[in-house]
N, C-alpha and C positions, 0 to 999 in steps of 0.2 A: 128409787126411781132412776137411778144411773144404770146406763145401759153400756154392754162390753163394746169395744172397740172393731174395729172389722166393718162393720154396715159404713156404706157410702153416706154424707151429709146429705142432707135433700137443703135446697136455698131457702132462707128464711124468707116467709112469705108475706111482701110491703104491706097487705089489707091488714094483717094482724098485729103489726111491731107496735100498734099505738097500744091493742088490748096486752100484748106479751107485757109491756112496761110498765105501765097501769098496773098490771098486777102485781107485779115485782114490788112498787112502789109503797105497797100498801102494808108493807114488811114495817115492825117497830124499828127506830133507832132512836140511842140516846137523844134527849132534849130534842125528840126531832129535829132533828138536823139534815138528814137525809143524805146523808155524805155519800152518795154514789154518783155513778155516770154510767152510762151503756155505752157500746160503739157498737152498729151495727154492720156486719157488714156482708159478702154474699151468700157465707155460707156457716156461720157463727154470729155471736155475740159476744161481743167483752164486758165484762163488767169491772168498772176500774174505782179506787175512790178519789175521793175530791177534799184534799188536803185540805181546802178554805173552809169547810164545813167543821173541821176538826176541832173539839173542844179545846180550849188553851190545858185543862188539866190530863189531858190524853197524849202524852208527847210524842210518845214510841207509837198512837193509833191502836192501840187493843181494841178500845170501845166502837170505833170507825171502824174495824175491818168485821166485828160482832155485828154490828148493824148491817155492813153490807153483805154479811154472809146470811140473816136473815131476809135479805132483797133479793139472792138467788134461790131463796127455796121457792119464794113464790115464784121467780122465774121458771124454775123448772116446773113447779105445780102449772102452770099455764101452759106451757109446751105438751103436758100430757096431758091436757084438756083438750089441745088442737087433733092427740090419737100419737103424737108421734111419743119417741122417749129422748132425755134428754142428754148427750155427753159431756162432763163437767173436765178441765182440765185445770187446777186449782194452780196458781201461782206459775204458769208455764215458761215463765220467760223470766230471769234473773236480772236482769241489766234493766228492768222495768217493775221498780215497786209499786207505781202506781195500777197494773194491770192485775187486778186478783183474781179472774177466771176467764176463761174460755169456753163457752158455752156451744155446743153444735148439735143438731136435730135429726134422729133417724126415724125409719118407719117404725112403727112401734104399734101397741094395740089398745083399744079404748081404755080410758081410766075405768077405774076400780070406783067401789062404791067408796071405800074410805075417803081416796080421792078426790072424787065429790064432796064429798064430807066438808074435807077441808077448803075446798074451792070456797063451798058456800058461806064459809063459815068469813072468809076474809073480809067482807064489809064490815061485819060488826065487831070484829075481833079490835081490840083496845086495851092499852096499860089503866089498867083502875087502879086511881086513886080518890075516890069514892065509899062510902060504909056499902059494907060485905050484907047482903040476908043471909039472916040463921040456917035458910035450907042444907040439907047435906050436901055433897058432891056423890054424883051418880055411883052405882057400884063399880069398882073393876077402873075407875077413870086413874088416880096414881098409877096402878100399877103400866093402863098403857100408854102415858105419859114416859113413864120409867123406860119403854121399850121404844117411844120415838127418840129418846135420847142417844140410845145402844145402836138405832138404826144408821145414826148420823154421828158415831164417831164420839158421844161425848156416855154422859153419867148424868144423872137426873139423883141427890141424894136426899131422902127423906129427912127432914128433922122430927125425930117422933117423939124422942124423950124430954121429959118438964128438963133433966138436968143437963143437954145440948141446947135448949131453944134458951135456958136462959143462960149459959153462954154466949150465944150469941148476937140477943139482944142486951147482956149489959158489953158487950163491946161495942156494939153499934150505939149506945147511950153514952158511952163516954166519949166515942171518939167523934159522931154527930156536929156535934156544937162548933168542934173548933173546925170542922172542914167547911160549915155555913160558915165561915167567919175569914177562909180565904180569900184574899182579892182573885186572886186568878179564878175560883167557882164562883165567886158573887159577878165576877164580869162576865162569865158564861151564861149563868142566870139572867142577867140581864139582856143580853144579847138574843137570847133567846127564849126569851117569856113573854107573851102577847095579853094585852088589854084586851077585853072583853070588846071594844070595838076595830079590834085590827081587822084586814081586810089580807092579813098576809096568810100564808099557805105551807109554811113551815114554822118551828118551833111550836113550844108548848099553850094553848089556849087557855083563858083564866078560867074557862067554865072546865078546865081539868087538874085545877090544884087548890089549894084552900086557902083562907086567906092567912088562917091560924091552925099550926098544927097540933090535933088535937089526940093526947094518947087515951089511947085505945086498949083495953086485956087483949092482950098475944097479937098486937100488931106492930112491926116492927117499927123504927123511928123512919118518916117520911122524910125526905129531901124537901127544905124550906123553898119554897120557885116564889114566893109572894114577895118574901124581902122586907116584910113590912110595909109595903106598900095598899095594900090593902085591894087589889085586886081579883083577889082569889072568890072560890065560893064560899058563903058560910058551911063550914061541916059540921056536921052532927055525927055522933058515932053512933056505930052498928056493930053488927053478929062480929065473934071472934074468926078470922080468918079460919077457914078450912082445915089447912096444908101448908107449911112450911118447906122450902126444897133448896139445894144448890145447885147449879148447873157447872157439872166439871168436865174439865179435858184432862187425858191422860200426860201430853208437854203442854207447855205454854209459850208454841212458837204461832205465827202466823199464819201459816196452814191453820192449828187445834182452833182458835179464835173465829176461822173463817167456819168450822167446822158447829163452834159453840151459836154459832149465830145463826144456821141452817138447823141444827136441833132445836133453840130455841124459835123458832118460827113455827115450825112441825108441831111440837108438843102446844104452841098458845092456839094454834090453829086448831087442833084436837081438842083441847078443853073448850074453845070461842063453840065448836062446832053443839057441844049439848051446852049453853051457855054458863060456862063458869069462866070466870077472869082470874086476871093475875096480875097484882101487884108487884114492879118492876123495881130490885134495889140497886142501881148500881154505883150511885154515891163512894158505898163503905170501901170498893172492890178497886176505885183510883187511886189509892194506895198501896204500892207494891208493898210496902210494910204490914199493913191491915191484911190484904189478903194471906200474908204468909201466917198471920197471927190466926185468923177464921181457919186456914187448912191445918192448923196444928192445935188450936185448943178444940177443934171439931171431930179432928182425925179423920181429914178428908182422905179419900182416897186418889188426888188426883187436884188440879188447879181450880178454883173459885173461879169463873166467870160470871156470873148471874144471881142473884137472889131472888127469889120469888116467894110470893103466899098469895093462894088461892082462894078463890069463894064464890056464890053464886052472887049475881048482882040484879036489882028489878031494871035496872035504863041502861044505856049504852051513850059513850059519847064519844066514837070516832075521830081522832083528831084529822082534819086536812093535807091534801098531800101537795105538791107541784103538779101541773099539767105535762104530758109531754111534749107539749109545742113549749114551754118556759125553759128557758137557756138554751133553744137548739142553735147548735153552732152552723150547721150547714144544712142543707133541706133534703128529704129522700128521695133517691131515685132508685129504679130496680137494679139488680147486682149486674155490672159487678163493686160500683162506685160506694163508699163507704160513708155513712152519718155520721154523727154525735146527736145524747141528748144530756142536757142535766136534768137530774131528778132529784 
């Protein structure tokens, strides 16, 4: 969806910045958090992250710039919904880490059906942690998962053999325990895990985690968000995950990350679109130790970003985003005067 360079910007148009956002918004991040911001301005968009949102165990921002590179796919998927295409300028400016793209809009030509596909697909599109049904995964769906990866920069790798997957669930079994048992994730967890009667619009809701994690054949170990607390849902177990995957980048600098985050938005949106979900691991992966352990007893080809397992699911349960009128610093006007929003 990135279009070459040369076509003049057309001004981004004020009737749509609420819908452009909005969709953006609807992109996963860690423990929802939503660690992004927009700045609108006459003839672009910036999309910058918002260090406050940032996990305490994210220090360097891997998982935050992942998350906000999943916010610009759906920005640009919006942009080619308006007909236009969108020009991405990733990291343009040095002296400003907080800025990680540059977004501008040319004339362009109707979306594609795929397109649509995935537009559609983003209301219900969600991190399941919920029992899997047994149904299969449609035919042909891995592989073109595998190819939304390739389209955006990254690698989507199969875990297919009994003697890789138990690799890699007895490392995520031993090392599991003692990362629930961090202060710095337990203070995350807590900061951002919502009772069943919050009325807030970020982080994770209890009606999307369990109260007790319960193992499962061939699911991998969940991220404890209950704490003991007893908030969570009661879970039952289900079907054995589908599909096991890793989502790699070839470096593992801030660009590849901004990149892991726009592939994985593409490919959950592809699966969301014939309804299969994906179980989200990124727990194991805040360990630059662990990661390097998973890409070498794996024989990755490239860095761990993401862990995923797939499956079909019967309900869907959307977690809540922010509005775009929540944290506006300044109010819109037409260009050439410039906004802010948080999201």
């Amino acid at each position: 969806m990135n279009a070459t360079l040369g076509r003049e910007a057309v001004p981004i148009p004020a009737d749509q910045v609420g819908y452009l956002l909005s969709t953006a918004a609807r992109a996963p991040s860690v423990h929802n958090t939503q660690p992004w911001r927009f700045r609108v301005n006459a003839c672009d968009i910036e999309l910058l992250a918002d260090p406050r949102r940032k996990l305490g165990v994210d220090p360097i921002g891997r998982e935050m710039l992942v998350s906000c590179g999943a916010a610009l796919f759906g920005l640009r998927l919006a942009i080619r919904s308006l007909g236009y295409q969108p020009v991405i300028r990733l990291l343009p400016d040095i002296k400003q880490l907080r800025l990680l793209a540059r977004i501008a809009m040319v004339a362009g030509t109707p979306m594609t059906a795929r397109e649509s596909d995935l537009l559609n697909a983003i209301p219900h599109r969600h991190t399941h942690r919920g029992p899997f049904s047994p149904r299969p995964l449609p035919p042909g769906l891995l592989v073109g998962l595998q190819h939304d990866a390739v389209a955006e920069g990254a690698t989507l790798a199969l875990v297919q053999s009994a003697a890789g997957y138990e690799r890699l669930a007895s490392l995520l079994s031993a090392t599991g325990p003692r990362q629930d048992h961090d202060p710095v994730a337990r203070a995350d967890i807590t900061r951002w895990s919502r009772a069943a009667e919050s009325g807030a619009r970020d982080g994770v809701p209890a009606q999307a985690f369990p109260a007790q994690l319960v193992s499962e054949p061939g699911r991998l170990r969940q991220r404890d968000f209950d704490l003991g607390r007893g908030i969570g849902f009661d879970a039952t177990p289900g079907a054995r995950p589908a599909a096991t995957a890793i989502l790699l980048t070839l470096a593992d600098r801030r660009a590849d990350w901004l990149r892991a985050g726009q592939a994985l938005q593409r490919l959950l949106l592809h699966a969301a679109s014939t309804w299969v979900f994906a179980s989200l691991y990124t727990q194991p992966l805040e360990s630059a130790q662990i990661r390097h352990m998973v890409k070498e007893r794996l024989r990755l080809p490239g860095f761990p970003q993401v862990l995923l397992q797939f499956g079909r699911a019967d309900s869907t349960h959307p977690t809540a985003r922010r509005s775009c009128d929540e944290g506006t610093s300044a109010s819109y006007r037409p260009p050439p005067p410039r906004y802010a929003i948080d999201m």
